[in-house]
N, C-alpha and C positions, 0 to 999 in steps of 0.2 A: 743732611746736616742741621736743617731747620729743627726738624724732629728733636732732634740730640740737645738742643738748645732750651729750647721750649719743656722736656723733660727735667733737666735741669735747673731752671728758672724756678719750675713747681717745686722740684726740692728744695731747690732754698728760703723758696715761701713760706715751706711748710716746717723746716728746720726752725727758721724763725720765730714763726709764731710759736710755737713748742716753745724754743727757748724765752719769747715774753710772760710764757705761763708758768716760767721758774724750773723746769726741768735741766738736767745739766747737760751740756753738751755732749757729752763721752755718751750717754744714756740715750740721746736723743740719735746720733749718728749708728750705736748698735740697732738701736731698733728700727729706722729708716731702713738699714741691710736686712734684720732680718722680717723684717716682714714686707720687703720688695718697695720700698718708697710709698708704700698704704698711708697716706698722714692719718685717715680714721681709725685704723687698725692699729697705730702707733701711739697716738693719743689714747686711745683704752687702755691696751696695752701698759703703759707709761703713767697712767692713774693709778691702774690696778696694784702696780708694782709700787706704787709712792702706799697706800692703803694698807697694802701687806707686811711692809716695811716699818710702819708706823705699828700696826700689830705685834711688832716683835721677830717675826719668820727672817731668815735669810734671803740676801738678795739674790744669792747666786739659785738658790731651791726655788724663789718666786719665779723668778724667770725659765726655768727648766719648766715648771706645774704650768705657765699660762703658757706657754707653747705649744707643751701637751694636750690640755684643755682648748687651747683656740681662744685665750682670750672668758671665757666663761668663766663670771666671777664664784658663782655656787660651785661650780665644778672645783675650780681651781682651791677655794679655800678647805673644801672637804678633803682634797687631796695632801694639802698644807699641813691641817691639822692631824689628818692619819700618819706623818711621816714621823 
């Protein structure tokens, strides 16, 4: 049970600070699921998609390409821009 706790705890640390960095909640909780409560991987993640966004691309297509890609921004925008 400690376990369960202490897991926890770090997610909502990390939910947090995400959310002090202006990300919205809805965006920050998808990505805590999908990339298993990784805050590092979420934070990229969660930049990447604020970046691509800002470009013009879809959010629903950003997110499918860094999935795909792993997070790789050269990967990912090459992919972006070929669709």
């Amino acid at each position: 049970p400690g376990c369960l706790l202490l897991q926890f705890l770090s997610y909502l640390g990390a939910c947090d600070r995400l959310l002090k960095q202006g990300y919205e909640e809805g965006q920050v909780e998808e990505a805590m699921e999908m990339f298993q409560y990784s805050e590092k991987k979420v934070t990229e993640f969660l930049r990447l998609l604020a970046q691509f966004n800002d470009m013009g691309f879809q959010q629903n297509e950003i997110k499918e390409v860094l999935l795909l890609c792993g997070n790789q921004r050269e990967k990912a925008l090459e992919e972006l821009v070929m669709k």
